[in-house]
Backbone bond lengths (Angstrom), bond angles and torsions (degrees), N, CA, C in turn:
res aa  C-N    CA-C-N  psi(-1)  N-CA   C-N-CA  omega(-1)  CA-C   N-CA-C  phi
1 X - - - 1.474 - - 1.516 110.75 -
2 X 1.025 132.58 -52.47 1.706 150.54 -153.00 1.504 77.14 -81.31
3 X 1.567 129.31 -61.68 1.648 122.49 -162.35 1.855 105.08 -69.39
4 X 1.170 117.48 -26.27 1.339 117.88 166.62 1.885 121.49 -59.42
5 X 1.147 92.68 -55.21 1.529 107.23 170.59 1.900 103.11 -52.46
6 X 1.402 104.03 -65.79 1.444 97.24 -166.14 1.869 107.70 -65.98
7 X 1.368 115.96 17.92 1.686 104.09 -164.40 1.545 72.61 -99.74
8 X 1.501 123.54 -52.50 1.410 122.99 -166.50 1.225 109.77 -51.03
9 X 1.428 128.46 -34.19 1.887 122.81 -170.94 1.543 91.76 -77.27
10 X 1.166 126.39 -40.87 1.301 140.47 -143.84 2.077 92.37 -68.52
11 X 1.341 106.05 -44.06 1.621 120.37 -154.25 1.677 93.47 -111.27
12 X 1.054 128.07 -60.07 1.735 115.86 153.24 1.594 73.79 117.75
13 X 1.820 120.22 48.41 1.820 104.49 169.95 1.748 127.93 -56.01
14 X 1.415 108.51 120.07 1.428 118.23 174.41 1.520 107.22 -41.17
15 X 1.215 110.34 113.84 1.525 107.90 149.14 1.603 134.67 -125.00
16 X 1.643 94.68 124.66 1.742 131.74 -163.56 1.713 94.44 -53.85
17 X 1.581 103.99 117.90 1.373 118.74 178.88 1.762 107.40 -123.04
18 X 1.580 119.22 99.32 1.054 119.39 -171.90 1.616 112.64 -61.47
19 X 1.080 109.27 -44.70 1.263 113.82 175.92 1.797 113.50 -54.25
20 X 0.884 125.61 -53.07 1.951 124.71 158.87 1.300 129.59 -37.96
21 X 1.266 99.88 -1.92 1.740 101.79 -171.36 1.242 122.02 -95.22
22 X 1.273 121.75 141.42 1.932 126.02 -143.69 1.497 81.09 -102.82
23 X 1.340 94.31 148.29 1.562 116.46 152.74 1.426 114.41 -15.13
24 X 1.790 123.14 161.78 1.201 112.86 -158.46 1.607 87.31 -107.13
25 X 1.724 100.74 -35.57 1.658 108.90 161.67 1.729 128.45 -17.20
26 X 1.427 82.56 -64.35 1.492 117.07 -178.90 1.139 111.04 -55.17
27 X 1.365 136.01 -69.33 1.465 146.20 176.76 0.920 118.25 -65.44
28 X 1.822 126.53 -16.24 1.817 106.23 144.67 1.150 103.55 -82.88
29 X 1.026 161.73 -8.70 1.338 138.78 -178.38 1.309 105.11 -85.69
30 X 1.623 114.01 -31.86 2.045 89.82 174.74 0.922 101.95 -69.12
31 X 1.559 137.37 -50.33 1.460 135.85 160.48 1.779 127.79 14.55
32 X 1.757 78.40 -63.25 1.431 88.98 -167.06 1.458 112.97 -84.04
33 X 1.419 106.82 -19.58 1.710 118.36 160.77 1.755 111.96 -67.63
34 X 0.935 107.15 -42.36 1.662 101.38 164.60 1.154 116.17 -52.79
35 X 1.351 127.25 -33.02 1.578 115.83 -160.91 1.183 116.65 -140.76
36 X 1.802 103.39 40.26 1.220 113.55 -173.55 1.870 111.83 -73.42
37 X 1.184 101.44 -43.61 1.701 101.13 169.82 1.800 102.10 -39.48
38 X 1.244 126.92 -65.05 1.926 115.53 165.82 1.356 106.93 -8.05
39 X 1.285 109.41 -71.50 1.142 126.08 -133.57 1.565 117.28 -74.20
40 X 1.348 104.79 -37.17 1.431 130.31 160.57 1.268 114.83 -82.54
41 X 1.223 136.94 8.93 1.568 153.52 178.56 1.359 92.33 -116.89
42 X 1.082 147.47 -13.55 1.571 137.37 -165.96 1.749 89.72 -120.15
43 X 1.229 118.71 -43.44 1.354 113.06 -175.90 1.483 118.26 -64.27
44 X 1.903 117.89 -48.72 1.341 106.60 153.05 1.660 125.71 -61.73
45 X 1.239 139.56 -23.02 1.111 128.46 157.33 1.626 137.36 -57.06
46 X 1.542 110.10 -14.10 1.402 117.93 174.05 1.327 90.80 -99.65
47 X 1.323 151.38 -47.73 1.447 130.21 178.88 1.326 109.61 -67.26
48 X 1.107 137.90 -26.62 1.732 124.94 -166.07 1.410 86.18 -97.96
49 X 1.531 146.20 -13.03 1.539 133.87 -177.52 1.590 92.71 -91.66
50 X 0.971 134.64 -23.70 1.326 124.25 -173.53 1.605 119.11 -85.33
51 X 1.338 106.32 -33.88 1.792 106.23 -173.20 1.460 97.27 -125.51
52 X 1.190 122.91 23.25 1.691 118.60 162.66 1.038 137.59 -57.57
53 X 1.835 103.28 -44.37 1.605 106.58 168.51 1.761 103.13 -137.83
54 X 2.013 100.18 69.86 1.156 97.50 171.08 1.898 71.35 -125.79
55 X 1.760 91.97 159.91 1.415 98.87 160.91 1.295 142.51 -68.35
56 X 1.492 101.71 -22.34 1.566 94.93 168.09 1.247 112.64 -145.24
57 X 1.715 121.88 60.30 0.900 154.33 111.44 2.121 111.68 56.50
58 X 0.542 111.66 -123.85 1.617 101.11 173.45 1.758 123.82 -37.64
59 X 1.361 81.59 -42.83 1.744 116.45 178.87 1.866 91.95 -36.33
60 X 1.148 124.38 -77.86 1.461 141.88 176.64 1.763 89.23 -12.81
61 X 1.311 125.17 -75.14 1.335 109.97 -147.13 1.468 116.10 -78.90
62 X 1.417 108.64 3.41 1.476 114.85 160.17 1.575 113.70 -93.85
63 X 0.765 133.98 -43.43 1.689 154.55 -175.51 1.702 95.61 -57.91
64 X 1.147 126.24 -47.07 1.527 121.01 -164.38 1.613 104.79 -80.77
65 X 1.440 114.33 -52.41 1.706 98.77 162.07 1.717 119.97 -59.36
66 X 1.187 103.64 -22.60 1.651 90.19 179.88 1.167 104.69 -55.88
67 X 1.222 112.38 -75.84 1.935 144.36 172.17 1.507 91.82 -5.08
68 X 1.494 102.93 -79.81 1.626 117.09 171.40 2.091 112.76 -16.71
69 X 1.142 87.83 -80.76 1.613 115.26 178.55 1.217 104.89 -34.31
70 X 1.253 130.31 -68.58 1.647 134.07 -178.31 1.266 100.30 -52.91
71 X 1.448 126.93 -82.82 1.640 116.64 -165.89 1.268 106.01 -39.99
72 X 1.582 132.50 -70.46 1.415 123.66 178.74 1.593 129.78 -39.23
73 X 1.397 106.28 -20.11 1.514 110.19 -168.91 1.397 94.19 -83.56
74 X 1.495 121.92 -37.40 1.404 128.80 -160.26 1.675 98.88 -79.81
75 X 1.278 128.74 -52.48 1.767 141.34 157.14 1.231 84.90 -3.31
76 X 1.604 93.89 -99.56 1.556 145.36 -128.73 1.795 103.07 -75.71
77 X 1.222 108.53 -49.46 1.388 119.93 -155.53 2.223 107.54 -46.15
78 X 1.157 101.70 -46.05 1.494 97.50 178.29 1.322 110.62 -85.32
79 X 1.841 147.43 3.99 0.856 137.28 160.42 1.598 113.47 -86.72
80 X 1.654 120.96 -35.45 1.015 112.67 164.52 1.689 124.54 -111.16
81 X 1.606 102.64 72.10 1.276 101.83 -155.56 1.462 113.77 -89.68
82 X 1.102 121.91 -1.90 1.846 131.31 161.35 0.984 98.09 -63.74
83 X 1.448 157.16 -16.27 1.249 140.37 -170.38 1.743 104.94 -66.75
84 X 0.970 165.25 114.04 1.201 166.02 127.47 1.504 130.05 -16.15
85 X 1.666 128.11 67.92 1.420 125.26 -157.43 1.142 102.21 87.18
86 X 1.767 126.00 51.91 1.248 132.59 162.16 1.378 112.14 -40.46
87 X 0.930 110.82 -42.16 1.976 120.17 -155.75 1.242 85.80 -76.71
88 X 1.440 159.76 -99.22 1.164 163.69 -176.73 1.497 106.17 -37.84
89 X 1.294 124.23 13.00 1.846 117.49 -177.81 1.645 77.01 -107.58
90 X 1.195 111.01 -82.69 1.939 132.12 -179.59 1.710 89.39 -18.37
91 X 1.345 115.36 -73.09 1.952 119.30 -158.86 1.788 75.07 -49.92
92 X 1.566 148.23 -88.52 1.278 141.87 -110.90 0.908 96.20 -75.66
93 X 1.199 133.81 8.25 1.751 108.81 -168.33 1.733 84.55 -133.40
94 X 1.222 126.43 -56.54 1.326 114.02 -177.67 1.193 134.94 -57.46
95 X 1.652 118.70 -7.86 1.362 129.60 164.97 1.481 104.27 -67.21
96 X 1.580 117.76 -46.05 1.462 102.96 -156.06 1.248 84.37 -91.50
97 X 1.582 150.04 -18.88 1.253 124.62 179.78 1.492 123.11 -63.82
98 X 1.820 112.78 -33.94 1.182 121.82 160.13 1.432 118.44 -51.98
99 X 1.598 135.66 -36.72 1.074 132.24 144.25 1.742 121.84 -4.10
100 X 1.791 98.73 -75.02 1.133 110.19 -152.32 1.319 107.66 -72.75
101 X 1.927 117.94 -42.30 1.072 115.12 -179.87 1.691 110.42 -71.51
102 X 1.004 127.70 -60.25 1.774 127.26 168.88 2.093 88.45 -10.17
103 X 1.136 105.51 -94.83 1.544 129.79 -152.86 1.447 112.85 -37.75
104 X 1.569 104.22 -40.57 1.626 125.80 -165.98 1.574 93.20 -79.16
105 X 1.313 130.35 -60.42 1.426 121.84 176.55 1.264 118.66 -70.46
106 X 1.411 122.75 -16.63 1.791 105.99 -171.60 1.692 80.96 -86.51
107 X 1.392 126.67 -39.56 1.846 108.54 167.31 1.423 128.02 -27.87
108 X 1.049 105.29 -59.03 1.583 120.12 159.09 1.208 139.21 -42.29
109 X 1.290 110.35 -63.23 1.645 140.14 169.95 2.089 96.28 -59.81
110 X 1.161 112.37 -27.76 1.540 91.63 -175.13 1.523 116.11 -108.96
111 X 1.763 109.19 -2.55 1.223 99.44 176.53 1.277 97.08 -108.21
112 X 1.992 132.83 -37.73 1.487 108.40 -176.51 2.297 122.62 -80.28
113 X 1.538 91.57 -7.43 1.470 84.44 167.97 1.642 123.53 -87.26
114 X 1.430 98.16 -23.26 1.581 109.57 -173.31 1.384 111.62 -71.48
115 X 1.341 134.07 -4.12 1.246 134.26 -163.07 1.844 100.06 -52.68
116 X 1.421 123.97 -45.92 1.428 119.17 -171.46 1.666 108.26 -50.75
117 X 1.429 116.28 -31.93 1.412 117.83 -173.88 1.274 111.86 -81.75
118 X 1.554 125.01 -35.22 1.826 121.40 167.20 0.807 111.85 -79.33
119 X 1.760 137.43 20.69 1.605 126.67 175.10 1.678 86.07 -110.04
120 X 1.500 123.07 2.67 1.767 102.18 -169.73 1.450 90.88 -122.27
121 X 0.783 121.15 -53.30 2.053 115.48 177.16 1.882 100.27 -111.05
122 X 1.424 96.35 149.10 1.061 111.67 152.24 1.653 137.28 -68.09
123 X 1.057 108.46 107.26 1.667 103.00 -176.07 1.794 103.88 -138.62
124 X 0.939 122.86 141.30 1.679 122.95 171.25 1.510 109.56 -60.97
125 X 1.620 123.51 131.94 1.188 138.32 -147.26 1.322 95.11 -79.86
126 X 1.452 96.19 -54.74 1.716 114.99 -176.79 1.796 118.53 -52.36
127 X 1.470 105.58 -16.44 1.413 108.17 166.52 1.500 129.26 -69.60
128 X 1.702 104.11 -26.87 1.792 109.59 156.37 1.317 120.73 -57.88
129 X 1.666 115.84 -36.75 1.038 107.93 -168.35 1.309 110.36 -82.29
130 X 1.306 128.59 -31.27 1.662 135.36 -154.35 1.500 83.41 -84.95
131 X 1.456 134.55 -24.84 1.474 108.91 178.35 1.355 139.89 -105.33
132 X 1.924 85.06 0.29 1.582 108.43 149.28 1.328 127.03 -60.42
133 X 1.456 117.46 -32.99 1.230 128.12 179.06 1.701 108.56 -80.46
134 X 1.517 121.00 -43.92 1.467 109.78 165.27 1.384 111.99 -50.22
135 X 1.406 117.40 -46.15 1.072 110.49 -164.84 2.035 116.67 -56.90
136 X 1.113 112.42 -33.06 1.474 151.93 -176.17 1.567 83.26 -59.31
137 X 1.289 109.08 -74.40 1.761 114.80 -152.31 1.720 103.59 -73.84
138 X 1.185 108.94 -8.92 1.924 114.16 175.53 1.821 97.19 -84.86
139 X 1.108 112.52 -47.59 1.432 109.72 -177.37 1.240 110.46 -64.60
140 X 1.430 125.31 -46.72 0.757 131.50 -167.50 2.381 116.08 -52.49
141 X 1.328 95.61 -61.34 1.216 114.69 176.63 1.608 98.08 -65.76
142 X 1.317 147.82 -51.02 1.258 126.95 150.56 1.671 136.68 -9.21
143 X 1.871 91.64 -61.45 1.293 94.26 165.14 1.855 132.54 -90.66
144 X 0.951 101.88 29.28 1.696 119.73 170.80 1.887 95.91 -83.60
145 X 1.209 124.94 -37.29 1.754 135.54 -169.28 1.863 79.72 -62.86
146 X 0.799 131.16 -90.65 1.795 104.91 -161.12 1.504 143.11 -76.37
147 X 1.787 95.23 3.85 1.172 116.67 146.78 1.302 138.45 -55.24
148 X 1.492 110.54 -49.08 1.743 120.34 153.83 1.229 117.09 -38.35
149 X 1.695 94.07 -43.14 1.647 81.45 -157.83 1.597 101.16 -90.27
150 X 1.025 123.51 -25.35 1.412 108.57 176.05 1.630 129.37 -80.13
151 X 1.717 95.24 -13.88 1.840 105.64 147.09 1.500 99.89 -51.95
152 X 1.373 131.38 -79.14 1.441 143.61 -169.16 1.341 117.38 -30.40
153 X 1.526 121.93 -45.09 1.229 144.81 -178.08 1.621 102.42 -65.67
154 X 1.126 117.15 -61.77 1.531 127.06 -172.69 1.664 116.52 -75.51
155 X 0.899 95.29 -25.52 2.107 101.73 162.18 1.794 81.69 116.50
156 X 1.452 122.79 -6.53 1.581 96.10 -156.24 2.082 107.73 -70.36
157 X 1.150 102.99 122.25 1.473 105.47 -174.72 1.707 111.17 -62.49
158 X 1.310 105.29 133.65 1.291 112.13 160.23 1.309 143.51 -90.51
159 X 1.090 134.23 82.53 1.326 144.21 172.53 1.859 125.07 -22.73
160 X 0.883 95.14 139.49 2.132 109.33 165.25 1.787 94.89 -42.64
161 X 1.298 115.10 -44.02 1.547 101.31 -152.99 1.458 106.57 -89.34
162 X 1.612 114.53 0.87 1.484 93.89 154.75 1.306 125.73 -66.68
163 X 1.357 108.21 -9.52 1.804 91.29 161.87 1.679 140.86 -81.39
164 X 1.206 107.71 -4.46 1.871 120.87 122.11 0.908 131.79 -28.40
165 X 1.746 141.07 -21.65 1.447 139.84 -127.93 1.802 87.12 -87.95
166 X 1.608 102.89 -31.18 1.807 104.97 -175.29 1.240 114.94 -63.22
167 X 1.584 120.13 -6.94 1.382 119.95 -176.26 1.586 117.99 -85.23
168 X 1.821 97.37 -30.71 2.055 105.53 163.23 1.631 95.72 -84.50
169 X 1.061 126.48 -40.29 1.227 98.63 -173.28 2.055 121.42 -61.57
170 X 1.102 114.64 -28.84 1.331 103.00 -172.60 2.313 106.64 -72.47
171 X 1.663 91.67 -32.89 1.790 72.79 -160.45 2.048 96.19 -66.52
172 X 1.708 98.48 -5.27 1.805 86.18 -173.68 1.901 99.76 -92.71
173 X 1.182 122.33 0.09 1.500 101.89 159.29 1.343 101.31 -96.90
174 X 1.147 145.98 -32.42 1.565 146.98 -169.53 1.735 102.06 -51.17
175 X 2.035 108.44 -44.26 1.133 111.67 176.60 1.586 120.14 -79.12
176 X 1.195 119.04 -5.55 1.754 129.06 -152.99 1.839 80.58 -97.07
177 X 1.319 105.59 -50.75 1.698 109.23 -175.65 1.222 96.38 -43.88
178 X 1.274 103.19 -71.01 1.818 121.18 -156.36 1.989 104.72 -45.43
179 X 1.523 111.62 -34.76 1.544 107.94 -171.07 1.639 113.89 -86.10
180 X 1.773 97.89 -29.15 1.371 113.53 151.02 1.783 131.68 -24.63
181 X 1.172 87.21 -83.40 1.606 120.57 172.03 1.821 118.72 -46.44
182 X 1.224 90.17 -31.21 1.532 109.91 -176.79 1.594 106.27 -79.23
183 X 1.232 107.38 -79.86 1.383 108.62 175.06 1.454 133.47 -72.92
184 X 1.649 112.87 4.84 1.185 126.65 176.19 2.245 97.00 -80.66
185 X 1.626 104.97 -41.44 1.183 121.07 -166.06 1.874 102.10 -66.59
186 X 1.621 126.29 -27.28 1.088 113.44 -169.22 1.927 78.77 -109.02
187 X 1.108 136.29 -34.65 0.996 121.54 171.28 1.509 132.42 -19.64
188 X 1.396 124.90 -56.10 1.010 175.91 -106.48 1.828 83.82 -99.64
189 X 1.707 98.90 -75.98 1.356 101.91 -159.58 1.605 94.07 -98.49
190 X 1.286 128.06 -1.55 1.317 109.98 -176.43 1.950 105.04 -152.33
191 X 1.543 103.31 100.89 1.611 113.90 -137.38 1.743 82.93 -88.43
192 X 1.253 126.06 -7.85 2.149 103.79 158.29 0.946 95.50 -86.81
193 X 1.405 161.32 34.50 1.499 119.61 140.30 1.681 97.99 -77.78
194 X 1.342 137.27 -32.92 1.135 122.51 -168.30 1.447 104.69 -71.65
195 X 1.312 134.15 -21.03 1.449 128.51 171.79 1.336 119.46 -72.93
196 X 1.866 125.13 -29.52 0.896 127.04 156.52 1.543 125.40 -62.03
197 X 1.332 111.93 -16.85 1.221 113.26 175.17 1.378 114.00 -70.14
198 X 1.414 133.77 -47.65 0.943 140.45 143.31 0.925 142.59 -10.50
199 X 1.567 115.67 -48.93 1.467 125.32 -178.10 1.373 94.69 -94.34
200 X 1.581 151.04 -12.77 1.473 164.51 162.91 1.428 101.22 -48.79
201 X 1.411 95.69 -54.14 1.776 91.55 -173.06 1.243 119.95 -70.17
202 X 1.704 128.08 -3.56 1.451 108.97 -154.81 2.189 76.59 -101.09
203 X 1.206 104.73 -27.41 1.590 94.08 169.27 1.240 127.57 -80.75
204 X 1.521 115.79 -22.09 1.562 122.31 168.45 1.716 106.40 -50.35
205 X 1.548 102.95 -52.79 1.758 107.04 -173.19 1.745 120.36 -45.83
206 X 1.592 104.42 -37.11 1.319 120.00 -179.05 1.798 119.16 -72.97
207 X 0.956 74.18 -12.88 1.763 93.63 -176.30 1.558 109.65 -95.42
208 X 1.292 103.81 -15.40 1.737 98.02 -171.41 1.247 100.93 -95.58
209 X 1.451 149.62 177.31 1.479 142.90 -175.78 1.829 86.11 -111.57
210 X 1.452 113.64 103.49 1.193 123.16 175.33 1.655 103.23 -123.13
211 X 1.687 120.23 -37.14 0.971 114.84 -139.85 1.464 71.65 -131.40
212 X 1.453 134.37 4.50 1.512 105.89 171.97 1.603 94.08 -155.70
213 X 1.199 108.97 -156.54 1.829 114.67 174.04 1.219 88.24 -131.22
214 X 1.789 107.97 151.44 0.963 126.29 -171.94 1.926 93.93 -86.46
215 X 0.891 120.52 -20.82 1.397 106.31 163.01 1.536 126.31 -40.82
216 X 1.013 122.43 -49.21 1.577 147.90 160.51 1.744 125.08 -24.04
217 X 1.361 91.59 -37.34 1.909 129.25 176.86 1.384 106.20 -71.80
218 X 1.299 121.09 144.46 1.227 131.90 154.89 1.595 101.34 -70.81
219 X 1.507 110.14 170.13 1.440 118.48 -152.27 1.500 115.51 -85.09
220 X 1.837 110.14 -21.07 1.190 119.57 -179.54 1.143 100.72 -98.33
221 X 1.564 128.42 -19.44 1.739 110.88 155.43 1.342 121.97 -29.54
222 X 2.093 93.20 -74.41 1.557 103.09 -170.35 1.856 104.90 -58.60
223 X 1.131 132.60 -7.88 1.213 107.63 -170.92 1.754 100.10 -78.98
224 X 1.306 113.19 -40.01 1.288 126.41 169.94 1.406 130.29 -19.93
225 X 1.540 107.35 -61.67 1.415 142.59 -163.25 1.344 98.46 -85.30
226 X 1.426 133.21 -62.76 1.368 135.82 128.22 1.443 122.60 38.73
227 X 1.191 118.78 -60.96 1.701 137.83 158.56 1.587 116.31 -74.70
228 X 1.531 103.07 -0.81 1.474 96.98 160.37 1.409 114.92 -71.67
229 X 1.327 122.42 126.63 1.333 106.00 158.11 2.000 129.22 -65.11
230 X 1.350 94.11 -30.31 1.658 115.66 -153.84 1.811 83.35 -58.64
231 X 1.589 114.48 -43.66 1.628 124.85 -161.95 1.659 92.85 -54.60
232 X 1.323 110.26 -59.88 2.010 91.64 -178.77 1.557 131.72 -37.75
233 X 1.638 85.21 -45.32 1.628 95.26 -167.65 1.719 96.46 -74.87
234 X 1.380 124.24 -46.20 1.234 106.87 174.07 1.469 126.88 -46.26
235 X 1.077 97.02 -48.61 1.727 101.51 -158.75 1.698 97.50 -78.89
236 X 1.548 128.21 -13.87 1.261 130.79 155.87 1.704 117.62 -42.52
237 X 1.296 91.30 -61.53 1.365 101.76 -169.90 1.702 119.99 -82.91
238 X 1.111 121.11 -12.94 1.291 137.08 161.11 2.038 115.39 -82.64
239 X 1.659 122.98 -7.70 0.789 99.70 -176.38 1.570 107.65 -114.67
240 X 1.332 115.72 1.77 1.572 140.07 142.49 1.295 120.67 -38.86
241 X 1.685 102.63 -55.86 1.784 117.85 177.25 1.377 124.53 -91.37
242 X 1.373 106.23 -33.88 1.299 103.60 167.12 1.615 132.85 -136.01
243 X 1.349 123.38 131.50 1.446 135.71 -149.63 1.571 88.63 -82.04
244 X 1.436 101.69 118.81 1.661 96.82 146.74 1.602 90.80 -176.26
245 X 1.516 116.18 174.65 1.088 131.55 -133.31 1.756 103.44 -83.18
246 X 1.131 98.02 135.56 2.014 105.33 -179.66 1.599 112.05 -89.45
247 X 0.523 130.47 -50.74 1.602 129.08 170.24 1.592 109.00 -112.60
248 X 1.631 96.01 152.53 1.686 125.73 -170.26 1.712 106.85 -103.97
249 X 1.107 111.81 121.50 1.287 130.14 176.36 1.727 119.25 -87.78
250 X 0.928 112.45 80.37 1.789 116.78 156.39 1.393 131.57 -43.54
251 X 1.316 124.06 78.55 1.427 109.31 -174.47 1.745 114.37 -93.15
252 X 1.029 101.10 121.62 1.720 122.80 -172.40 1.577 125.85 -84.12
253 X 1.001 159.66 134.61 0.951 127.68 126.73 2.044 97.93 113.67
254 X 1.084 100.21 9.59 1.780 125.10 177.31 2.053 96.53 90.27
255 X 1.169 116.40 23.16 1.522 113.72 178.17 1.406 101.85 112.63
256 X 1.256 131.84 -43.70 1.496 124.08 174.51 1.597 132.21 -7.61
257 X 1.382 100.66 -71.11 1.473 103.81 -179.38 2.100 91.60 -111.97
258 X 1.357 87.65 170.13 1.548 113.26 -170.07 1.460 134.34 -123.75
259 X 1.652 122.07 61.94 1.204 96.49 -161.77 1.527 133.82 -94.88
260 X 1.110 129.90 137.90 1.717 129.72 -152.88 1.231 85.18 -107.71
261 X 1.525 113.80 124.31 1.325 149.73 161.21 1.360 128.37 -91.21
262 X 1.309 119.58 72.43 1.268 116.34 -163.97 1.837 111.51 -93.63
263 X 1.657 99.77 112.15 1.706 106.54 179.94 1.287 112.56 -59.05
264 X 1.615 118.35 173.55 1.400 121.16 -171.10 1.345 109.41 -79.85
265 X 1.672 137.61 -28.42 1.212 149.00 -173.34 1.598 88.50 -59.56
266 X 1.216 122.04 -62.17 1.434 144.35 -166.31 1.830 120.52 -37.16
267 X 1.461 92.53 -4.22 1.646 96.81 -175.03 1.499 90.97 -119.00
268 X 1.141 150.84 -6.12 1.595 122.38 119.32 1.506 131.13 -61.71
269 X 1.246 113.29 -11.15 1.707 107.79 -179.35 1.694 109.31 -81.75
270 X 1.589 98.11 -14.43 1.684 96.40 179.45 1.515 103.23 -87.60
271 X 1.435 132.40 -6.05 0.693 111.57 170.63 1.577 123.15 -86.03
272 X 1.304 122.14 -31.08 1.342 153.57 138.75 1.992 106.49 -13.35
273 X 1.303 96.36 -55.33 1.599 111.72 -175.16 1.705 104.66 -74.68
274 X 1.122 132.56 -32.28 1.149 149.30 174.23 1.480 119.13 -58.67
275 X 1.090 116.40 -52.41 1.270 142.67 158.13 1.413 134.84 -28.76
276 X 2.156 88.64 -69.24 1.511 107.01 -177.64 1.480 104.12 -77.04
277 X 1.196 108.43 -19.36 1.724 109.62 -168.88 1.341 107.56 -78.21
278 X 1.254 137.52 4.69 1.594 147.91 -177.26 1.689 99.73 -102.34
279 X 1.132 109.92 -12.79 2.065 114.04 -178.58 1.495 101.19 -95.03
């Protein structure tokens, strides 16, 4: 007994206190501070596996929204032809929507296919995902290079406060994780919801104001659409990059009186307006 006791002072045995135990939150996130070298090792490994043995290599993640941009401009362009610098309205919003979808499925794709690799080593799950999302936010800022220029091309002026643009970009990967994580978690045990997810997005896209302004809508549309979340973060990050008008003016009465109609999207764009007006 006495030599048992003294082996324990001797070796300093851990003892498991249920009550001490941190959040589960918490303990991936030191997690993910432990194994941040992973994490940034997985993020250059999905960009150098992707354009290694293509020919023009970075080139790709500008070229595919262009590509994008033209067919839609050519669609779209005479149905929503008040838009002002259509071609650069269509590129701002479909880059970061490609964002969301890219990020939200490779979330998915790396925690419900990878399961054979977390049953043989231990590694934090959430480290696929957080470097799906770097990986997301490198492409992403890549493809801002022909966005300029096709702002530039179209006369649309660029402002000081696109250098903000990192401020929509973080709450839309914070959310890309979060839809990730979600449907990666029912994914898991039941592999069509991730196919339904899929087929979600090609109606989610239509729903977001990418390809038009919600000005354009009758009023119980926009109230509709409204419950999009994706429409904030878009129209956040598009009103950083691109200048055009935040509230709709009603003139009544042969111009006399004035009434300002301010939509629900529209109480983040004042904050947006607040901002740029300090440059």
């Amino acid at each position: 007994m006495l030599q048992s006791q003294s082996m324990q002072k001797k070796f300093h045995l851990p003892v498991y206190d249920s009550a001490a135990r941190r959040l589960p939150a918490w303990n991936e996130f030191l997690e993910l501070i432990r194994y941040r070298d992973l994490i940034f090792f997985l993020v250059r490994r999905d960009i150098t596996a992707r354009y290694k043995r293509s020919l023009l290599g970075v080139a790709w993640t500008m070229l595919n929204p262009l590509a994008m941009m033209v067919i839609l401009t050519i669609v779209f362009s005479q149905v929503f032809h008040a838009i002002e610098g259509y071609a650069a309205y269509v590129l701002n919003g479909l880059i970061f929507w490609n964002f969301f979808v890219q990020t939200s499925m490779a979330v998915i794709d790396s925690l419900v296919w990878g399961g054979d690799l977390f049953r043989r080593i231990y590694v934090p799950r959430s480290a696929f995902a957080v470097s799906a999302i770097g990986t997301g936010l490198v492409n992403l800022f890549l493809a801002l290079v022909p966005l300029l220029i096709v702002m530039l091309i179209q006369g649309v002026s660029v402002r000081p406060a696109a250098l903000l643009a990192p401020l929509a970009m973080l709450p839309m990967a914070f959310f890309s994780l979060g839809i990730g994580l979600l449907i990666a978690t029912v994914g898991i045990y039941f592999r069509d919801v991730v196919e339904m997810y899929s087929v979600l997005l090609t109606a989610w896209f239509y729903a977001t104001p990418i390809l038009y302004s919600l000005d354009q809508l009758p009023a119980n549309t926009r109230g509709v659409l409204s419950l999009n979340p994706t429409l904030f973060l878009v129209q956040l990050f598009r009103n950083l990059l691109y200048v055009f008008k935040l509230f709709q003016v009603d003139r009544r009465d042969g111009g006399n009186n004035s009434d300002v109609k301010f939509d629900k999207f529209q109480k983040i764009s004042n904050i947006t307006r607040l901002i740029r007006s300090h440059f």
